[in-house]
PDB file of N, CA, C and O in Angstrom:
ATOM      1  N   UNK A   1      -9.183  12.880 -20.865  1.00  0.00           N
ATOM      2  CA  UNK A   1     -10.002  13.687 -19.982  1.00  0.00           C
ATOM      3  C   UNK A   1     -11.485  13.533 -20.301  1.00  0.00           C
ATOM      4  O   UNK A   1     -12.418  13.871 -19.573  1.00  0.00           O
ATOM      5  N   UNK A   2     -11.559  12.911 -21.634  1.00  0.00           N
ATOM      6  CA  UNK A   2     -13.045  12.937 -21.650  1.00  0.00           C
ATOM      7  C   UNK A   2     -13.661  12.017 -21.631  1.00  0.00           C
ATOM      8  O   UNK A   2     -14.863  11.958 -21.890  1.00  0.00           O
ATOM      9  N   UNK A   3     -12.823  10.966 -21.264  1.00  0.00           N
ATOM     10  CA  UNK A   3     -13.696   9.420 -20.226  1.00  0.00           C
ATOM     11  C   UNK A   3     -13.747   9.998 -18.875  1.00  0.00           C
ATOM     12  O   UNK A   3     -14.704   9.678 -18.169  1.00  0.00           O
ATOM     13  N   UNK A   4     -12.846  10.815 -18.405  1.00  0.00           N
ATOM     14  CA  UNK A   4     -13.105  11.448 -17.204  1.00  0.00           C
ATOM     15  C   UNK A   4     -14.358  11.836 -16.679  1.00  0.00           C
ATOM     16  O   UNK A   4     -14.945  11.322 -15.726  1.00  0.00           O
ATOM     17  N   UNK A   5     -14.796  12.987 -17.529  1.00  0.00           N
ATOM     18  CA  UNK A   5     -15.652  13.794 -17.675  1.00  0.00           C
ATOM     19  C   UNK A   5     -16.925  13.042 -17.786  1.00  0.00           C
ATOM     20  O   UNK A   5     -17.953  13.465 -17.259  1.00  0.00           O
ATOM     21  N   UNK A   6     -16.868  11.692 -18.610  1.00  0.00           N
ATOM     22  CA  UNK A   6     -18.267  10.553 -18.639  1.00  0.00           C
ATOM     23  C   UNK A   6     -18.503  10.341 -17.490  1.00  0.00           C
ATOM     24  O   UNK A   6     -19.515  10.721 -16.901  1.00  0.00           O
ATOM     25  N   UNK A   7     -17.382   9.555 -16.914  1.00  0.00           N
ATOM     26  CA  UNK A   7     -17.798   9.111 -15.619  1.00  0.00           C
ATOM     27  C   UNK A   7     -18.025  10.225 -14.891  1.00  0.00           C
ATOM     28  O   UNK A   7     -19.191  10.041 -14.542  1.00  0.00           O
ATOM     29  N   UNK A   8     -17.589  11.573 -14.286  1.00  0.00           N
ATOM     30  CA  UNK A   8     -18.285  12.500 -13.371  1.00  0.00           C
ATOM     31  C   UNK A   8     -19.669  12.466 -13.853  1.00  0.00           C
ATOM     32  O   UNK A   8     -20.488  12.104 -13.008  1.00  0.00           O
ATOM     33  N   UNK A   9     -20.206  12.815 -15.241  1.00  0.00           N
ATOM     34  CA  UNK A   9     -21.459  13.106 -15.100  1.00  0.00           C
ATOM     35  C   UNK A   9     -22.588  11.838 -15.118  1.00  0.00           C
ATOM     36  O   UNK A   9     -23.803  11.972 -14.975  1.00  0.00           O
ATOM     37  N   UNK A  10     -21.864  10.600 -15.330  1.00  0.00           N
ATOM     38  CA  UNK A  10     -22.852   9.450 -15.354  1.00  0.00           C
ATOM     39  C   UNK A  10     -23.065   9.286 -13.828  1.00  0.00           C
ATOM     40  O   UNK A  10     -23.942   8.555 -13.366  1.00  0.00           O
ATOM     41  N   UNK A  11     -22.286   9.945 -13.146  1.00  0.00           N
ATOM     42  CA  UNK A  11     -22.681   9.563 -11.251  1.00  0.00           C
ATOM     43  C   UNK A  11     -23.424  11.139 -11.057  1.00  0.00           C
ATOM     44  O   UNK A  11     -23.725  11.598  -9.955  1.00  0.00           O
ATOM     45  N   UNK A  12     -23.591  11.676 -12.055  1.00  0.00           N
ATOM     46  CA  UNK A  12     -24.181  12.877 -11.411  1.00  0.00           C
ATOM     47  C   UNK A  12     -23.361  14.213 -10.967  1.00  0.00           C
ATOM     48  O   UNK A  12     -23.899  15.181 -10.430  1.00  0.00           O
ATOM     49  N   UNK A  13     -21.933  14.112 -11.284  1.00  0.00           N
ATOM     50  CA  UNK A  13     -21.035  14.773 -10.328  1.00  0.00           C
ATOM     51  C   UNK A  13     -20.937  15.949 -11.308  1.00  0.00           C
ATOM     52  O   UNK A  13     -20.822  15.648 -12.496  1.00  0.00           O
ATOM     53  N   UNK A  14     -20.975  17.610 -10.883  1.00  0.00           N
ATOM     54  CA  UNK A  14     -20.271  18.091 -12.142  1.00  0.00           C
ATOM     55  C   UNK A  14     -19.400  18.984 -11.020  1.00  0.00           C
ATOM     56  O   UNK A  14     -19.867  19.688 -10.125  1.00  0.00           O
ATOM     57  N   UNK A  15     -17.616  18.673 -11.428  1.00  0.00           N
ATOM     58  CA  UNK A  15     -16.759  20.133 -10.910  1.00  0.00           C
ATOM     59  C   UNK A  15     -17.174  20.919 -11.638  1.00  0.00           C
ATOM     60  O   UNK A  15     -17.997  20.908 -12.554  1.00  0.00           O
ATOM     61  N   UNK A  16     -16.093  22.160 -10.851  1.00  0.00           N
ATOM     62  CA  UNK A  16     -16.617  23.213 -11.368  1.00  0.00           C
ATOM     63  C   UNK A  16     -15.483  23.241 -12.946  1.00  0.00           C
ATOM     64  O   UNK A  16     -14.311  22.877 -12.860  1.00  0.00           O
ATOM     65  N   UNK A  17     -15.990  23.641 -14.046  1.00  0.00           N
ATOM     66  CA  UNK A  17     -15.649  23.714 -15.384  1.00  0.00           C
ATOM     67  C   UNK A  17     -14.394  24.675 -15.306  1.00  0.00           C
ATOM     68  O   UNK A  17     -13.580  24.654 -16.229  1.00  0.00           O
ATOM     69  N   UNK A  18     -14.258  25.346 -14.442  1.00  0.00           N
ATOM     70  CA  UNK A  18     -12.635  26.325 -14.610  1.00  0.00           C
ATOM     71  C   UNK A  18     -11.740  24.492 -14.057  1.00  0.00           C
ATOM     72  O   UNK A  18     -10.995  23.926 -14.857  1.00  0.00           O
ATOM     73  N   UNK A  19     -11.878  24.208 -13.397  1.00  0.00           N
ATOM     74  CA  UNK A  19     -10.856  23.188 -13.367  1.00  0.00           C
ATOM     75  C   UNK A  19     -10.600  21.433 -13.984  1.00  0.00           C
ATOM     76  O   UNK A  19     -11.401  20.528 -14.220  1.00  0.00           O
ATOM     77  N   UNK A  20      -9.541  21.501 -14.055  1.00  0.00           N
ATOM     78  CA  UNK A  20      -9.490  19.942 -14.999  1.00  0.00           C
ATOM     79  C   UNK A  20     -10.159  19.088 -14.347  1.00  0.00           C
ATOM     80  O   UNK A  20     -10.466  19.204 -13.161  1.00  0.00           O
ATOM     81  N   UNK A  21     -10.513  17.906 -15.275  1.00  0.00           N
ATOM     82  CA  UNK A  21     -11.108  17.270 -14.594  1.00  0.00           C
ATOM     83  C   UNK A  21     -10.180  15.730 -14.303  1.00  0.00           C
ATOM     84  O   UNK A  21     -10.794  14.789 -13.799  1.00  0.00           O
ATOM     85  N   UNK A  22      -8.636  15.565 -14.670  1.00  0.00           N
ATOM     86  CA  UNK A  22      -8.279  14.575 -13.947  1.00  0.00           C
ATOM     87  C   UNK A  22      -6.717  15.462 -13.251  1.00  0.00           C
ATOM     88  O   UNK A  22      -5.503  15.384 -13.441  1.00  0.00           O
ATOM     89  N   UNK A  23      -7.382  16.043 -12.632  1.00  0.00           N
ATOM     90  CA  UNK A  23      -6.589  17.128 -11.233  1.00  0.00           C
ATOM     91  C   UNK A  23      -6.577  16.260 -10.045  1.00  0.00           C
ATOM     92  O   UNK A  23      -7.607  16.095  -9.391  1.00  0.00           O
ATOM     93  N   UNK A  24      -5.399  15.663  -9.714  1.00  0.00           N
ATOM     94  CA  UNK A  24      -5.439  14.914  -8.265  1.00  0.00           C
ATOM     95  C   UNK A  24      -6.766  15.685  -7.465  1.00  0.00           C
ATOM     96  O   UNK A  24      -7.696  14.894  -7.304  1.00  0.00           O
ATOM     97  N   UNK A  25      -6.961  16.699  -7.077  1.00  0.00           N
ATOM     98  CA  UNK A  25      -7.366  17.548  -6.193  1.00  0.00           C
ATOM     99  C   UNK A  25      -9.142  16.883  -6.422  1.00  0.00           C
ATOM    100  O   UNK A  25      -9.921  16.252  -5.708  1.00  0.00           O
ATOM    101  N   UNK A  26      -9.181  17.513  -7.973  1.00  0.00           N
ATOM    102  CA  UNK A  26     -10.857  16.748  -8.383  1.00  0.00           C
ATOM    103  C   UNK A  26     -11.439  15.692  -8.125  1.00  0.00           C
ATOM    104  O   UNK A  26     -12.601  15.475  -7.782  1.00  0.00           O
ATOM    105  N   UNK A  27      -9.903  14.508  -8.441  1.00  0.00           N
ATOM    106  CA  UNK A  27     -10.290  13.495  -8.478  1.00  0.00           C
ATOM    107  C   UNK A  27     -10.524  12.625  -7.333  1.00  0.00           C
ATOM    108  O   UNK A  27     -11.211  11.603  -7.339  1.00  0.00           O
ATOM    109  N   UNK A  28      -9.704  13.271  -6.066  1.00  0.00           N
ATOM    110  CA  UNK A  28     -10.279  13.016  -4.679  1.00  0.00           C
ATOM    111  C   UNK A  28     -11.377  13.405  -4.086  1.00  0.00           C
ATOM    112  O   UNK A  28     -11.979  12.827  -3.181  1.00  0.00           O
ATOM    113  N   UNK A  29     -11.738  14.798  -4.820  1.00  0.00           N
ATOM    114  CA  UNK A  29     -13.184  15.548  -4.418  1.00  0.00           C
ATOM    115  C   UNK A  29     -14.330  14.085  -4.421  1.00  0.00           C
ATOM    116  O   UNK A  29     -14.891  13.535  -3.473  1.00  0.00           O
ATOM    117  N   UNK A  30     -14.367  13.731  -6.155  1.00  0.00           N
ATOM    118  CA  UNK A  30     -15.231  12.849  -6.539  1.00  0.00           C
ATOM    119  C   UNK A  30     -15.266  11.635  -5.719  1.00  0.00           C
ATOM    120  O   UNK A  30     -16.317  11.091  -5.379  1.00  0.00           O
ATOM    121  N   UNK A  31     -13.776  11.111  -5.323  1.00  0.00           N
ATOM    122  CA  UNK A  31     -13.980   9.825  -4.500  1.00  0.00           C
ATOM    123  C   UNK A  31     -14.621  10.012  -3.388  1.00  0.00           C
ATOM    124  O   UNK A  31     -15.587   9.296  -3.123  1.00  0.00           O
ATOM    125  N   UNK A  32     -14.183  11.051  -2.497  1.00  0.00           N
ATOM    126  CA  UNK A  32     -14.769  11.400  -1.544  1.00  0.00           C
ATOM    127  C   UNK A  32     -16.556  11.624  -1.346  1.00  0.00           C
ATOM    128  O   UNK A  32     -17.319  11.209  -0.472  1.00  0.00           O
ATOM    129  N   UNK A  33     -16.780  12.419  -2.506  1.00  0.00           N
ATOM    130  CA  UNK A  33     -18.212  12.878  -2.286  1.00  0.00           C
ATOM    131  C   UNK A  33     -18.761  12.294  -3.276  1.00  0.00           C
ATOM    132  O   UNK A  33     -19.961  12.562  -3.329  1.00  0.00           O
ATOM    133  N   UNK A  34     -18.367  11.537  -4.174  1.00  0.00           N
ATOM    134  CA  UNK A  34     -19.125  11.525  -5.343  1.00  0.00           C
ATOM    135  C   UNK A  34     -19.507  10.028  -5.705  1.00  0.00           C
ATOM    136  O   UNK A  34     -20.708   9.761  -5.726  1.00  0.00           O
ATOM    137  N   UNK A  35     -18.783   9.240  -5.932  1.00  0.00           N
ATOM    138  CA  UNK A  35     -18.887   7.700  -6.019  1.00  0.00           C
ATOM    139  C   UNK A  35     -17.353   7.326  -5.937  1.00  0.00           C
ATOM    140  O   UNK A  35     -16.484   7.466  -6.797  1.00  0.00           O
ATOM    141  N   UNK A  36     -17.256   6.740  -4.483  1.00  0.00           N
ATOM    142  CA  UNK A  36     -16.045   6.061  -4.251  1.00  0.00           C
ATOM    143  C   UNK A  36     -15.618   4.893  -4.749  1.00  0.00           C
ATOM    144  O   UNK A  36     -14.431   4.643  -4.540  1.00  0.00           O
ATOM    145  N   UNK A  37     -16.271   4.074  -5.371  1.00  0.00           N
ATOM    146  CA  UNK A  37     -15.678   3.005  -6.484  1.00  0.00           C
ATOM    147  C   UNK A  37     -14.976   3.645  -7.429  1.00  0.00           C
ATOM    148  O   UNK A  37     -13.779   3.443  -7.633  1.00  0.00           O
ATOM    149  N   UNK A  38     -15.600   4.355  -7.980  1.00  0.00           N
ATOM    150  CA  UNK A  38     -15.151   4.986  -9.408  1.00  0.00           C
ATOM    151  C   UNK A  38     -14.281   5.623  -9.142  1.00  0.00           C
ATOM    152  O   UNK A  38     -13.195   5.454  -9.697  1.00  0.00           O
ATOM    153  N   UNK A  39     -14.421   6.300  -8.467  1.00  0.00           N
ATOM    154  CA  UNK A  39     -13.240   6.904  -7.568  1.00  0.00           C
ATOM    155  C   UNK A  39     -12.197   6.687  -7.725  1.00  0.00           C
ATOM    156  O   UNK A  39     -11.387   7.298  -8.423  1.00  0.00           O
ATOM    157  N   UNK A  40     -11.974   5.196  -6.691  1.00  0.00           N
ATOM    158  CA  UNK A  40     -11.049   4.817  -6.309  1.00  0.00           C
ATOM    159  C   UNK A  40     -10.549   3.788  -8.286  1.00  0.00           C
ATOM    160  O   UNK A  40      -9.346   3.532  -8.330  1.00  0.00           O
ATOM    161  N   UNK A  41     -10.977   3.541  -8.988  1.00  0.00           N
ATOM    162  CA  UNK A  41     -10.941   2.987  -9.677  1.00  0.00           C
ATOM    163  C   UNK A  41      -9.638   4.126 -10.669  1.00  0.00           C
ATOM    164  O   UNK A  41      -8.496   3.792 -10.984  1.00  0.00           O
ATOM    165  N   UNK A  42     -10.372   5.557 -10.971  1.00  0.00           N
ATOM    166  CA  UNK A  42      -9.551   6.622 -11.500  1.00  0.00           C
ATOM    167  C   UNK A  42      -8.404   6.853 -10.910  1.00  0.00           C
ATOM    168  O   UNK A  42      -7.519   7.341 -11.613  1.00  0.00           O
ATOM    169  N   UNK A  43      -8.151   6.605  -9.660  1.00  0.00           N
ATOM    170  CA  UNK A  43      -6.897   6.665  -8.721  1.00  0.00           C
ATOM    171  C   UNK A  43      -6.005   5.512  -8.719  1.00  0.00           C
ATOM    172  O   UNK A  43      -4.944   5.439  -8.100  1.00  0.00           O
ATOM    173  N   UNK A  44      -6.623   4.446  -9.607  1.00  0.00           N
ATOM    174  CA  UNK A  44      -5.742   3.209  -9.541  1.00  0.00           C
ATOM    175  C   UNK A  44      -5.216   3.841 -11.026  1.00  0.00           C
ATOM    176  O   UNK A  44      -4.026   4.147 -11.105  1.00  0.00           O
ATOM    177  N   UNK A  45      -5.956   4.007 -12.016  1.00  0.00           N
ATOM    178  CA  UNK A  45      -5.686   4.679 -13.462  1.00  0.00           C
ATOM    179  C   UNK A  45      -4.608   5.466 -13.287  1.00  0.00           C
ATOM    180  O   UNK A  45      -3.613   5.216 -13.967  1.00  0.00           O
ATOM    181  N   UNK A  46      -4.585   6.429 -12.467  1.00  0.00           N
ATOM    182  CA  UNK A  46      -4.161   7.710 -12.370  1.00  0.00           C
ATOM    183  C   UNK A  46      -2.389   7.050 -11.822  1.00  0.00           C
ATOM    184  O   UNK A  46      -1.260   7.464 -12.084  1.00  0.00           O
ATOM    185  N   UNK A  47      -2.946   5.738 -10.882  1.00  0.00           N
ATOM    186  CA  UNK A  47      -1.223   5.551 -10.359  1.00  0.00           C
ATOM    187  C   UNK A  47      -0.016   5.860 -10.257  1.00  0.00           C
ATOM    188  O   UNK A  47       0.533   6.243  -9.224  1.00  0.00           O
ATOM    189  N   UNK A  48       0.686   5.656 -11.757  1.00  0.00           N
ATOM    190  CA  UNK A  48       1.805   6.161 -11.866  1.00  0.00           C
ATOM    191  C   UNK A  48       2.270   7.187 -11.897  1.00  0.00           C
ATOM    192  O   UNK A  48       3.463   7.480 -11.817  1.00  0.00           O
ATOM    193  N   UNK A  49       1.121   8.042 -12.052  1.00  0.00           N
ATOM    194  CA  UNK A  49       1.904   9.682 -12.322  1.00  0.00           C
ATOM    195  C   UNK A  49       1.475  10.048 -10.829  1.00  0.00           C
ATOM    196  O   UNK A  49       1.950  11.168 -10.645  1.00  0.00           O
ATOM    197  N   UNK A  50       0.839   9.664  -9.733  1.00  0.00           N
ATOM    198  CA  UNK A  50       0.278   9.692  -8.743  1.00  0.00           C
ATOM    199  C   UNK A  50       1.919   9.405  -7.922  1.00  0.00           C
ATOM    200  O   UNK A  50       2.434  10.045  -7.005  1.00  0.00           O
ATOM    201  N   UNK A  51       2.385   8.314  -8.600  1.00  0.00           N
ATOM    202  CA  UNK A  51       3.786   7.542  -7.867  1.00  0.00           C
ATOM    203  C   UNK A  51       4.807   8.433  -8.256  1.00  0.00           C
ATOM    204  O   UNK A  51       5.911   8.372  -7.714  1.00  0.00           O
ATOM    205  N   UNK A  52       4.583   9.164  -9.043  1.00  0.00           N
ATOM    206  CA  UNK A  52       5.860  10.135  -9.725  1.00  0.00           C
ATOM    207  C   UNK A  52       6.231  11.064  -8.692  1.00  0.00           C
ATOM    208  O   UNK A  52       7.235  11.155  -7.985  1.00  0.00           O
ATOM    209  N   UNK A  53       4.746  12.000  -8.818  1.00  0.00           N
ATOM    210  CA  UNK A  53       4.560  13.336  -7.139  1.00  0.00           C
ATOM    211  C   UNK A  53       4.766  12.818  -5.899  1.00  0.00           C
ATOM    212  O   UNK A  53       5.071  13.646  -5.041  1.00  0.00           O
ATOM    213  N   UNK A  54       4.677  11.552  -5.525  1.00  0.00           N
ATOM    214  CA  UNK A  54       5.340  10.614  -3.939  1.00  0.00           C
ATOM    215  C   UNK A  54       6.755  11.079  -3.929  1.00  0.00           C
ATOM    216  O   UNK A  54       7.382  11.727  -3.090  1.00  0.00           O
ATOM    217  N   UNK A  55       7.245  10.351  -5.608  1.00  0.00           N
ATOM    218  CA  UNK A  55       8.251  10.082  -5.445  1.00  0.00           C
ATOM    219  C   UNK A  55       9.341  11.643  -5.062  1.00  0.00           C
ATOM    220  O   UNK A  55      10.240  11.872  -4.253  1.00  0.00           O
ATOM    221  N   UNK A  56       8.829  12.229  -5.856  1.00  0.00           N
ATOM    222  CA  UNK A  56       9.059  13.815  -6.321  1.00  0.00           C
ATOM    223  C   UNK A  56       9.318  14.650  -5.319  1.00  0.00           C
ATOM    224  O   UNK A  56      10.244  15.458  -5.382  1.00  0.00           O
ATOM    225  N   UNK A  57       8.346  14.515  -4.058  1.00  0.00           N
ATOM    226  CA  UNK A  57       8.064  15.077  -3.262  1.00  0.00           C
ATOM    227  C   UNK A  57       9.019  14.322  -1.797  1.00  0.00           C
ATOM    228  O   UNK A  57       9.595  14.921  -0.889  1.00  0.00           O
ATOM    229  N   UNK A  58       8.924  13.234  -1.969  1.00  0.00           N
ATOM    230  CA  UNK A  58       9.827  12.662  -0.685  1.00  0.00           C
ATOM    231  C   UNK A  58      11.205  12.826  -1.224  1.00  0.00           C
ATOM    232  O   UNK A  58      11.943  13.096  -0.277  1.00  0.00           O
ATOM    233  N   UNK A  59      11.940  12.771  -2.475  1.00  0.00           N
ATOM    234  CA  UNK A  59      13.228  13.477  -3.104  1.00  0.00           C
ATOM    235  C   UNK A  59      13.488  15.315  -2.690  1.00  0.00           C
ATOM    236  O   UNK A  59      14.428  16.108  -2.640  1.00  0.00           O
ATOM    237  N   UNK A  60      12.242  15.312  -2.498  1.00  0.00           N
ATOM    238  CA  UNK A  60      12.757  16.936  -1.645  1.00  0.00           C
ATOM    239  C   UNK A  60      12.734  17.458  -3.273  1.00  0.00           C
ATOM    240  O   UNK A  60      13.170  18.604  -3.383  1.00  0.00           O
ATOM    241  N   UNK A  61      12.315  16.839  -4.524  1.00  0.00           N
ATOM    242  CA  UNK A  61      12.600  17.987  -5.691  1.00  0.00           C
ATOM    243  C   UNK A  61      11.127  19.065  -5.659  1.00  0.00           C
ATOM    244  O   UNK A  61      11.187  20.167  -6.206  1.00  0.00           O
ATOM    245  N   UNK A  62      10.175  18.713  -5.138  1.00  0.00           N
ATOM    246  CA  UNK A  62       8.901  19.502  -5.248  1.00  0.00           C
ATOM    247  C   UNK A  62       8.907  20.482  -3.800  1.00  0.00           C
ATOM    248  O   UNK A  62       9.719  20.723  -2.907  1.00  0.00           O
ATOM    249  N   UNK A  63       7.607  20.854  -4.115  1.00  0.00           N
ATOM    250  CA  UNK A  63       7.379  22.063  -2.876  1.00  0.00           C
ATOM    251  C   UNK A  63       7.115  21.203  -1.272  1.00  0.00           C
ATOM    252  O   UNK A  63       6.930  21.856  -0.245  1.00  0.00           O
TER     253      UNK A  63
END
């Protein structure tokens, strides 16, 4: 989390500190608004556990 946290603030980005900072939710915030390379770069990182909740979720085991 705290290469995370480099890269938000080396682009300038700060979430807000009550929430994690490699939270699917955050980490789309940042691609979206913040620097979409890097972005998209943390979302390639993030992949597999990214592929887990697909998977998770089209199995009908999640919400």
């Amino acid at each position: 989390m705290t290469r995370v946290k480099e890269i938000y603030a080396a682009c300038g980005w700060r979430p807000d500190p009550a929430e994690l900072p490699d939270h699917l939710a955050v980490v789309l915030e940042f691609t979206a608004g913040g620097d979409a390379v890097r972005g998209q770069r943390l979302l390639e990182t993030f992949q597999p556990g990214i592929e887990l909740l697909r998977a998770a979720l089209h199995d009908g085991r999640g919400p």
